[in-house]
C-alpha positions in Angstrom: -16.2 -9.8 16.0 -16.2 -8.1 12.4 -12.9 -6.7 11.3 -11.2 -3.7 11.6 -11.1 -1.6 8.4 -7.8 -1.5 6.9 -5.7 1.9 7.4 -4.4 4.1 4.6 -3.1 6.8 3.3 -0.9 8.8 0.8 2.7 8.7 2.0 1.9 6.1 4.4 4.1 2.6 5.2 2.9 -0.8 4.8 4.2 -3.8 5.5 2.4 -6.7 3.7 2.1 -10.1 4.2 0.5 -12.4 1.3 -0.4 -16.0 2.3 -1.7 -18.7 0.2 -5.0 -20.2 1.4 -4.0 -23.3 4.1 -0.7 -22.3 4.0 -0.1 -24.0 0.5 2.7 -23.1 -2.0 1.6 -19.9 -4.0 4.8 -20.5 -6.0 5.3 -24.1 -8.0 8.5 -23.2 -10.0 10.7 -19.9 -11.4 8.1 -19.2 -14.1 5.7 -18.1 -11.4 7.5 -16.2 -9.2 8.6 -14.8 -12.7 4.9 -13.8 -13.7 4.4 -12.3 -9.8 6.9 -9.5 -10.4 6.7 -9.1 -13.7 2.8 -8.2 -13.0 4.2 -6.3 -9.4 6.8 -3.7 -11.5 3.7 -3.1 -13.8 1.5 -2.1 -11.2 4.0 -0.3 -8.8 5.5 1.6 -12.0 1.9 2.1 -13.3 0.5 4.1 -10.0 3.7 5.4 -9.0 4.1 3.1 -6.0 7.0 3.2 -4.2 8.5 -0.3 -2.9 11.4 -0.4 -0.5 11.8 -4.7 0.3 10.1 -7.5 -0.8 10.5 -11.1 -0.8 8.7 -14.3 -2.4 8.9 -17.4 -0.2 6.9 -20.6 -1.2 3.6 -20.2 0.3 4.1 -16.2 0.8 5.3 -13.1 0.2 6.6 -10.1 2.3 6.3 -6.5 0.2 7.1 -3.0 2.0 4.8 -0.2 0.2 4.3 3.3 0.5 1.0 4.3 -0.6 0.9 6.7 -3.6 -2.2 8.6 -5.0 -3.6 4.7 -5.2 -4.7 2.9 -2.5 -2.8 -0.1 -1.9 -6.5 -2.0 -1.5 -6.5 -1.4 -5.4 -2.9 -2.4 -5.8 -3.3 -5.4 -4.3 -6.2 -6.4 -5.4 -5.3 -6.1 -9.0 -2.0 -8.2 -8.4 -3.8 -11.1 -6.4 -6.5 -11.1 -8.7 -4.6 -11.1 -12.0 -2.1 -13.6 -10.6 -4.5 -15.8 -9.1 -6.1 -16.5 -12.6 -3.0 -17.1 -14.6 -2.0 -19.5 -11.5 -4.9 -21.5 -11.9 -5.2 -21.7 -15.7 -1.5 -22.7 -15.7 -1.8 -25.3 -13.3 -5.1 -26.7 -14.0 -6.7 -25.9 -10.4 -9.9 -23.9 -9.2 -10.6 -22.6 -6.5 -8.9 -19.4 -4.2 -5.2 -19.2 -4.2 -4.6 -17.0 -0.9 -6.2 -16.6 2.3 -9.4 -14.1 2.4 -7.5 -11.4 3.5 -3.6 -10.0 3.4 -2.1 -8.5 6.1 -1.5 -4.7 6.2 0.8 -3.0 8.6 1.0 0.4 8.9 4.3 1.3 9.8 6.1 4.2 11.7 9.1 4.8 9.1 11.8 6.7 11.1 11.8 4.3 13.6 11.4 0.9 11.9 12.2 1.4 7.8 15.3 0.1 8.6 14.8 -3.2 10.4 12.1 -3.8 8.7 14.5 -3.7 5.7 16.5 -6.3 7.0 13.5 -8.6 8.5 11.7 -8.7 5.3 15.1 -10.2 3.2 16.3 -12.4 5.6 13.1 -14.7 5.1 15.0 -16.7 2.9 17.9 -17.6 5.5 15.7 -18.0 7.9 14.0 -20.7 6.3 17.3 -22.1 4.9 16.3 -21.5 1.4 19.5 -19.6 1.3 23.0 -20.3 3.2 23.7 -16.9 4.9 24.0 -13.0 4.2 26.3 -13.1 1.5 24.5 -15.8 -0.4 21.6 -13.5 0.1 23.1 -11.0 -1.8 22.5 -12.9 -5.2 19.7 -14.8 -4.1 16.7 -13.2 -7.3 13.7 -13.3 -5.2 14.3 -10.9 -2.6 15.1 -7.1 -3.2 18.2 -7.4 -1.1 20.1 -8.3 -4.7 18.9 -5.2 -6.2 20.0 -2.7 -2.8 23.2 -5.0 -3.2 23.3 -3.9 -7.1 23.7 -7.5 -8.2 20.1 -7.2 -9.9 18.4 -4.2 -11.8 15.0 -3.8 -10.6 13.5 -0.1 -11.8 9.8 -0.3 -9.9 12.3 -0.8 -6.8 13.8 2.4 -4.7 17.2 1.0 -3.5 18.4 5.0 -3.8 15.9 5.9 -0.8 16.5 3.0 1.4 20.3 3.4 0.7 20.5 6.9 2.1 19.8 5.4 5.8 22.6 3.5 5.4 25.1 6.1 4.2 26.1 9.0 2.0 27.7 7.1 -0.8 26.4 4.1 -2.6 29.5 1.6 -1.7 29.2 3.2 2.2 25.4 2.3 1.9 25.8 -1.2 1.3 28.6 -1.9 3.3 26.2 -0.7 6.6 23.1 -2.4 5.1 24.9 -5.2 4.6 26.6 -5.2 8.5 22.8 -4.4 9.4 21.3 -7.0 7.8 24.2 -9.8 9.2 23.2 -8.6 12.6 19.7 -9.1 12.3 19.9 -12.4 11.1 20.7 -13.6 14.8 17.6 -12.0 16.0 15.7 -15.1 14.7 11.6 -14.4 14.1 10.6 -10.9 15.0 7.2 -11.1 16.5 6.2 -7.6 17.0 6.7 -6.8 13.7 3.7 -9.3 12.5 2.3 -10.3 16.2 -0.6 -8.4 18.8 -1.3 -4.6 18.0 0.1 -3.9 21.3 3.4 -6.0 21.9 4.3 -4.0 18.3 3.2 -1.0 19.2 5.3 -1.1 21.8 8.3 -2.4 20.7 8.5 -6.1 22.3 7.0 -7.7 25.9 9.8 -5.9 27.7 8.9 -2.4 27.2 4.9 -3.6 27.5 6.3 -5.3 30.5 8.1 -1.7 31.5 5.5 0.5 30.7 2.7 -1.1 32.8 5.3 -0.9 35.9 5.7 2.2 35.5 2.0 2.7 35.3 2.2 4.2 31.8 -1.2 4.2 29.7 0.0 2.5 25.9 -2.0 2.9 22.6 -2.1 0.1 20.6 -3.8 -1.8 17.3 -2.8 -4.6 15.6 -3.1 -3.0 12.1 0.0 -0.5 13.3 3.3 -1.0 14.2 4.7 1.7 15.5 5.1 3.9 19.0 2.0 4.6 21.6 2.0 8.5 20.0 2.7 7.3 16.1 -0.5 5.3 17.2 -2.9 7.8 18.5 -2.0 10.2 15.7 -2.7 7.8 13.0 -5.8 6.9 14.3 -6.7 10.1 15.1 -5.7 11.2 11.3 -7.5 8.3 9.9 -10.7 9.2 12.1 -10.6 12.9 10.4 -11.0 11.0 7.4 -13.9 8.5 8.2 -15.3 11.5 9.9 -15.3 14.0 6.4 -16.6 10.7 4.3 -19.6 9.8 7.0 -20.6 13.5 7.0 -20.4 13.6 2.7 -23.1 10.5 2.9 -25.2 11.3 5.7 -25.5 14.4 3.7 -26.9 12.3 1.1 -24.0 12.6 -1.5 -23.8 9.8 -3.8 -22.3 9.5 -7.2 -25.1 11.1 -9.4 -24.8 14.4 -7.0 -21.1 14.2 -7.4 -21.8 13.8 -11.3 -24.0 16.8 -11.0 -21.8 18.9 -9.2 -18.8 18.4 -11.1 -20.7 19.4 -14.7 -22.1 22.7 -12.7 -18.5 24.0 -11.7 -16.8 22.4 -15.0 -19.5 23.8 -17.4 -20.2 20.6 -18.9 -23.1 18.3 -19.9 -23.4 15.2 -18.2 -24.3 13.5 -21.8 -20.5 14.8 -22.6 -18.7 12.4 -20.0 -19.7 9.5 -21.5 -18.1 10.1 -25.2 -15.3 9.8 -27.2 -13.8 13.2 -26.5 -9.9 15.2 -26.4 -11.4 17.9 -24.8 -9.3 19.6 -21.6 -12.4 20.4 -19.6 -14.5 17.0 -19.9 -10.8 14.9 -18.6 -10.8 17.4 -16.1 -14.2 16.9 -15.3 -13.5 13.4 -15.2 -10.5 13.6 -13.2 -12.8 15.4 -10.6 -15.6 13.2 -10.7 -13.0 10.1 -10.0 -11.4 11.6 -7.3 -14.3 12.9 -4.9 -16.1 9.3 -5.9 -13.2 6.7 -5.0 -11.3 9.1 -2.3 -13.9 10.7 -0.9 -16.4 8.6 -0.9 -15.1 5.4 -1.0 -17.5 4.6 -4.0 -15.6 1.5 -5.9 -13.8 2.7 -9.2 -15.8 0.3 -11.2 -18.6 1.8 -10.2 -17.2 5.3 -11.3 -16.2 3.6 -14.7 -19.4 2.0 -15.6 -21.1 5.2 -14.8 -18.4 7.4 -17.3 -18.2 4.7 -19.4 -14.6 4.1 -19.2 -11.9 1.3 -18.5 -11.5 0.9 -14.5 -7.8 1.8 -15.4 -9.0 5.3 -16.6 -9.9 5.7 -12.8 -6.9 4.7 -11.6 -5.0 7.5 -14.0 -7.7 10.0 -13.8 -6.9 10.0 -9.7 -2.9 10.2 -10.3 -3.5 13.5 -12.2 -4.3 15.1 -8.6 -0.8 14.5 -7.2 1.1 17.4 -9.2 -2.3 19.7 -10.3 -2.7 22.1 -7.6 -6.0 23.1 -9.6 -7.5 20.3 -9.3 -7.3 19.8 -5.9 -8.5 23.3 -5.6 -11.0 22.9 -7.5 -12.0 19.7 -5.8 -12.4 21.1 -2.2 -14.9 24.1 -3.7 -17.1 21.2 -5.1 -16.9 19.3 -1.5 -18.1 22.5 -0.1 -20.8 23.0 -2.6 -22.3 19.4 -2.1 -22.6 20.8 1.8 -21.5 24.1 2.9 -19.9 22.5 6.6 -17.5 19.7 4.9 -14.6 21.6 4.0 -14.0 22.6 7.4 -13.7 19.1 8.9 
C-alpha cells in the first residue's frame, strides 16, 4: 500500500521523530550532537521556525515544530541532508544515515502542547541516560535546560511554551517542572507515536468507550489529535489538494506561471534571470516562487534552476509573503488569471 502524503501547513504542530537507519546510533560523541543543532538553530532561525521541545537520544531525535512560511518537508530535508554528509565524511562511512522516512505528527495544540512538552524531554530518563527530573534540568541535549533557563538557546521559544504553565517566568517553571515530574511515571506514551486511531482518540479506553457507546471516531495515523481536530484537518488539507489538482489539470505548469507573473508585473522574462536590484523583478520573483512551490508543489530547485538563482533565494523569496499583504494580493489575481474558477475553491 503506497503512503499517505504527509500533512502540512502554516501554523500547524508537528511532532517529529528522526531515526537512524536499523536503529543505529545517529550520534557517536558531543561533537555531533554539537554540529546537529548548530545546523538546526540555523535553519529554524533562517525560515522563522518556531520550535517548542526537542531532544537528541543516540539513535534519534524527538523535535516539536510549528510550520512557518516553509514547509517542514524543506526543513527537514536540508537538516538530514546536510548532517548526513558531514556524519559520513567525519566518520569515514557511506551509505544512508536514517531510515527512508521521518515521522510527522500533526498535532492538535490546545489539547496536547503541553504533554507533549513533557513526553518529548523525558526521553532521556526514560532511557536512564539521565537520573531523574531534576538532573533533567541541566542535562544539554534536551530543550528542557533552556525552558529551565539553565541553557540559552535563541532558535528556541521557551517564552510561548512557558505561558501554559503560568503568568510569571519563576511560576512557569515551577508548574512545568511539577508537570513534567508527573509525567515521568506515565512510562512510554503510545498514542502519541502509535495507530492513527488509538491517538486520535486519546488511548484504548476512550476507543474502547466510544465504540460502546456506538460513537463513529475519525482517525489517521499522521494526526494526533481529537475525532473533530481530525476531520477538520483533513478536510482543510483536502481544500488544498483540491485548489493544486484543479491548477494542473488546468494545465498550469511553471512556464505559465513564469508567463503570468511577467504579464501582471510588467516584466520580461529575459529580466528574471539577471543580476538585478530592481523592486519589481524581486517581486516578480517572490511571486513566481510562491504560486510554483505552494501552489503547485513544483520543487524549489526546480524554481531556482529556471530563475537562475540559489535554492535558498526560494526559500527567502517565499518568507517575503508572510508580512506583504500585496503580495498575497497580488498572488490570488494571478491564480485567477491562470483559470478564472480557482480562486473560488
Amino acid at each position: 500500500m503506497p503512503r499517505k502524503a504527509r500533512i502540512d501547513a502554516p501554523g500547524a504542530l508537528h511532532h517529529i521523530v528522526i531515526r537512524g537507519i536499523e536503529r543505529k546510533a545517529i550520534f557517536i560523541d558531543d561533537k555531533d550532537r554539537t554540529n546537529f543543532l548548530e545546523r538546526l538553530s540555523s535553519l529554524l532561525q533562517e525560515t522563522k521556525t518556531p520550535c517548542y521541545a526537542w531532544a537528541l537520544m543516540t539513535n534519534h531525535v524527538h523535535l516539536l515544530l510549528r510550520t512557518g512560511t516553509i514547509p517542514i518537508a524543506s526543513i527537514m530535508r536540508r537538516l538530514l541532508t546536510g548532517y548526513a554528509v558531514r556524519f559520513n565524511r567525519r566518520h569515514h562511512r557511506h551509505g544512508h544515515l536514517f531510515q527512508n522516512r521521518y515521522k510527522s505528527i500533526l498535532c492538535e495544540e490546545d489539547r496536547y502542547l503541553r504533554h507533549l512538552v513533557a513526553y518529548i524531554h523525558l526521553n532521556p530518563v526514560r532511557a536512564e541516560i539521565v537520573a531523574d527530573v531534576t538532573a533533567l534540568k541541566f542535562y544539554p541535549y534536551t530543550g528542557y535546560c533552556a525552558l529551565m533557563g539553565k541553557k540559552v538557546c535563541p532558535w528556541q521559544d521557551t517564552e510561548y511554551v512557558l505561558a501554559f504553565f503560568g503568568r510569571t517566568i519563576s511560576e512557569a517553571k515551577k508548574n512545568l517542572h511539577k508537570h513534567v515530574a508527573e509525567w515521568s511515571t506515565k512510562g512510554h506514551c503510545y498514542e502519541f507515536t502509535g495507530g492513527g486511531l488509538i491517538r486520535s482518540a486519546g488511548g484504548w479506553r476512550s476507543v474502547k468507550e466510544a465504540y460502546r457507546d456506538g460513537i463513529r471516531l475519525s482517525s489517521d495515523e499522521r494526526i494526533l489529535g481529537s475525532s473533530e481536530f481530525v476531520e477538520t484537518t483533513i478536510n482543510r488539507i483536502g481544500e488544498a489538494y483540491d485548489r493544486r489538482m484543479l491548477l494542473q489539470s488546468a494545465g498550469i505548469n511553471l512556464s505559465g506561471v513564469i508567463t503570468a507573473v511577467c504579464l501582471y508585473c510588467d516584466v520580461d522574462e529575459k529580466e528574471l534571470t539577471g543580476p538585478t536590484r530592481r523592486l519589481n523583478i524581486a517581486r516578480a520573483r517572490a511571486l513566481i516562487s510562491y504560486i510554483a512551490t505552494r501552489e503547485l508543489s513544483i520543487p524549489g530547485s526546480k524554481v531556482a534552476r529556471r530563475l537562475n538563482v540559489d535554492r535558498s533565494a526560494i526559500s527567502r523569496a517565499v518568507q517575503r509573503f508572510r508580512d506583504d499583504i500585496n503580495l498575497i494580493e497580488a498572488a490570488k489575481t494571478i491564480l485567477g488569471s491562470l483559470k478564472p474558477d480557482i480562486s473560488q475553491h
